[in-house]
C-alpha positions in Angstrom: 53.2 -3.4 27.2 51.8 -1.8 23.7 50.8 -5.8 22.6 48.8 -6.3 25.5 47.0 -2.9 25.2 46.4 -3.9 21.7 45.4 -7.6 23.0 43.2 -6.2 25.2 41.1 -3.8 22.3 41.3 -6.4 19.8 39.4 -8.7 23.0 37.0 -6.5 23.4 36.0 -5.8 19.7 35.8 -9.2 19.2 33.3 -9.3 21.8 31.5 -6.7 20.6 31.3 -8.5 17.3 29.9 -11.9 18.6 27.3 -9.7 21.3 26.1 -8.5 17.9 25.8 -11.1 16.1 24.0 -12.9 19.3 21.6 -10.0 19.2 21.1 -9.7 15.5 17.5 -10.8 15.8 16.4 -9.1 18.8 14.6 -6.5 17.9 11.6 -9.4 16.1 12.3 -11.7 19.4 12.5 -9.6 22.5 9.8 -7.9 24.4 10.2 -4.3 24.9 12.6 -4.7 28.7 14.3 -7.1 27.6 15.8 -5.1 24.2 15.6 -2.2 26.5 17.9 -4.6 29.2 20.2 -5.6 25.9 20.7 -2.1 25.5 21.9 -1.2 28.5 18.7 0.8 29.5 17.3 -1.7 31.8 17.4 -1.8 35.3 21.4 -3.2 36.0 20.6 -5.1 38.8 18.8 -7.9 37.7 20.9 -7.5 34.3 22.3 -11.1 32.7 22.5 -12.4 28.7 19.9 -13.0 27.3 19.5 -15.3 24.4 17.0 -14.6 21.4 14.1 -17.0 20.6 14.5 -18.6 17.2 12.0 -21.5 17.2 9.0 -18.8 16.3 8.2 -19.6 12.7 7.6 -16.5 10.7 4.2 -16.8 9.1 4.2 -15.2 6.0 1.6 -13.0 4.7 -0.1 -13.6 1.4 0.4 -11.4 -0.9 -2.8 -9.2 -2.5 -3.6 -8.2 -5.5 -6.8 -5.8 -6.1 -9.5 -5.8 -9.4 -11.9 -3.1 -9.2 -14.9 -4.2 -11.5 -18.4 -2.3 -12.3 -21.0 -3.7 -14.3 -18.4 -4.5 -17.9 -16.8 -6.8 -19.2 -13.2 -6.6 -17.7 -11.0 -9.0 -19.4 -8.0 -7.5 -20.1 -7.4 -6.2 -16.2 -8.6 -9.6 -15.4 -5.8 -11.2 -17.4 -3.1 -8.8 -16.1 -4.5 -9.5 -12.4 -4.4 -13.5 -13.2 -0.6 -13.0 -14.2 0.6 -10.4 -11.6 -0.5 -12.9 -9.1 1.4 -16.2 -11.1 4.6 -13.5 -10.9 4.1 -12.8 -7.4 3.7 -17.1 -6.5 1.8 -19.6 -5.0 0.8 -17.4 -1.5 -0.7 -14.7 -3.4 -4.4 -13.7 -3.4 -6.7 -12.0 -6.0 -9.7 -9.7 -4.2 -11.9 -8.9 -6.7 -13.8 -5.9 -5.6 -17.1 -5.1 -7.3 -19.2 -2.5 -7.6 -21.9 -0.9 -9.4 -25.2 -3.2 -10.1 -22.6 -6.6 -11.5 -24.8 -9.4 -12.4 -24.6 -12.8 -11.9 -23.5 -14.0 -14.9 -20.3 -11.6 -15.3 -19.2 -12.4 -11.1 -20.0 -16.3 -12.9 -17.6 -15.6 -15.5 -14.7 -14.1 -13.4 -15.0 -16.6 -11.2 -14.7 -19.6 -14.0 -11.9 -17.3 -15.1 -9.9 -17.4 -12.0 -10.9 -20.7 -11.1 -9.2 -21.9 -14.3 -6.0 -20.1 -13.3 -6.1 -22.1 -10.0 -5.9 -18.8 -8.0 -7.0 -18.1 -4.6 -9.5 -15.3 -4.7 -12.2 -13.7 -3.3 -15.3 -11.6 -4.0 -16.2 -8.1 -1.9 -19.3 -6.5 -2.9 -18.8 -3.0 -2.2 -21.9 -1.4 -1.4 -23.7 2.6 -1.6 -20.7 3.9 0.0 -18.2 2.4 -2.9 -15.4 4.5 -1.8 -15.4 4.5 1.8 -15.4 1.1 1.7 -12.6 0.8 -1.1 -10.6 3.0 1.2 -11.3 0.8 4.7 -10.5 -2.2 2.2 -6.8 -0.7 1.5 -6.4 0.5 4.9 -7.2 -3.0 7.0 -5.1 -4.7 4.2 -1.4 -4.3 4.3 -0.3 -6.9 2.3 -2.1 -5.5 -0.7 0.6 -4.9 -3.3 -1.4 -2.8 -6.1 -5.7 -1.9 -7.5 -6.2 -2.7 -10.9 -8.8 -1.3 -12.9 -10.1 0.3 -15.8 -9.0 3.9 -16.7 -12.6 5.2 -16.9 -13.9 3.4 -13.8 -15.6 5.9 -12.0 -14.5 4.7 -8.4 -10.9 4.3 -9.4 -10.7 7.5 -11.1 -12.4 9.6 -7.9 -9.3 7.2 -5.6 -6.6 8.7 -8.1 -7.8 11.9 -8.6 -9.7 12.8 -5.5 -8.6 10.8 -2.4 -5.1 9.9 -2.5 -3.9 13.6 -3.3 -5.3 14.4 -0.4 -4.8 11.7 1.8 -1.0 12.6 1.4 0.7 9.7 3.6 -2.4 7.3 4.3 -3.4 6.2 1.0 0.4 4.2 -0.3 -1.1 1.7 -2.6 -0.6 2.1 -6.6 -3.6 1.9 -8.9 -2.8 0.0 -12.4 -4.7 1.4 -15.5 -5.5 -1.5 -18.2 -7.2 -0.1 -21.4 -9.3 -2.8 -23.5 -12.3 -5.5 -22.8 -11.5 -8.0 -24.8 -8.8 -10.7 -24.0 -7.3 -10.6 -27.0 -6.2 -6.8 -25.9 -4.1 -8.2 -23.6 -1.2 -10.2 -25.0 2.1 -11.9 -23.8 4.8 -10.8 -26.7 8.0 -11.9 -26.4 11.3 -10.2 -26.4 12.3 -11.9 -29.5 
C-alpha cells in the first residue's frame, strides 16, 4: 500500500513537471484568459489544455546608442560612440542628437565619420526646447542603452545635474562623459 501512495505522488509531480514545462512560455504567448484559464482562475467550465504558440518570431529591437553634440568638434565621444556600437553588433543604432546652432560642415563631418564605420545612424535636430525634447527622446526610446557627451555640454550637464535627480524613477538611462576633441584623445591600448 505505501508504493502505491508513493506511485501515485511521484505521478503527479511528474505531471506537474511536464504542465510546467508545456507552459514555460506562456506568459509571452497567451492572452490575458487564457494564462488566467492556465492558472486555474478561469471560468472551469469551458476549461481544457491549452497549447502555447511558438511560430511568432521574436523581432528584436535595435539597440541605441545616444551622442549629444553642440556646435564643437566632438571627436573623441564620436569615436567611443562608433565603438560602443561595433561592441554592441550589427543591430545597433547611433542617434546623433544635436543641438545648439551645428553647421553644416561639422553634421557633414560626422556623418563621413559614421558612414566610414558602416553604422546605422541617424540625425535629430533638437530644437529651442533642447531639453524637453532630449527627455521625450529617452522616454519614447526604450531600447536606448546609454547618452554620450561632453562633460561641459551644457544640455547634458542640466540632464545629470538638474533632471534626473529629480525625475527619481523616470529618467533610467546613463550619461557617458568623454573629455578631449581631438581623435587622437581617444585611443585603443592594449592590455599588454
Amino acid at each position: 500500500m505505501p508504493e502505491n501512495i508513493e506511485m501515485k505522488k511521484l505521478s503527479d509531480d511528474i505531471k506537474r513537471a511536464l504542465n510546467a514545462l508545456a507552459y514555460q512560455d506562456a506568459t509571452e504567448f497567451l492572452s490575458t484568459r487564457e494564462k488566467l484559464d492556465v492558472l486555474g482562475y478561469g471560468n472551469k467550465k469551458t476549461r481544457h489544455p491549452l497549447i502555447p504558440r511558438r511560430n511568432t518570431p521574436k523581432i528584436e529591437t535595435p539597440k541605441r546608442i545616444g551622442l549629444v553634440v553642440d556646435t564643437r568638434s566632438n571627436s573623441a565621444p564620436l569615436d567611443y560612440a562608433i565603438d560602443a556600437c561595433k561592441r554592441q553588433g550589427e543591430n545597433s543604432h547611433l542617434d546623433i542628437l544635436m543641438h545648439g546652432s551645428v553647421d553644416t560642415e561639422t553634421t557633414t563631418n560626422l556623418e563621413e565619420r559614421i558612414k566610414q564605420a558602416g553604422l546605422y545612424y541617424q540625425i535629430i535636430k533638437l530644437g529651442e526646447k533642447t531639453i524637453e525634447e532630449l527627455i521625450n527622446y529617452i522616454k519614447s526610446h526604450p531600447s536606448l542603452i546609454f547618452l554620450i557627451s561632453m562633460p561641459d555640454d551644457e544640455v547634458a550637464r542640466v540632464l545629470i545635474e538638474e533632471v534626473m535627480p529629480k525625475s527619481g524613477e523616470h529618467i533610467q538611462v546613463p550619461v557617458v562623459l568623454i573629455e578631449g576633441n581631438t581623435s587622437a584623445s581617444y585611443q585603443k591600448k592594449s592590455a599588454a
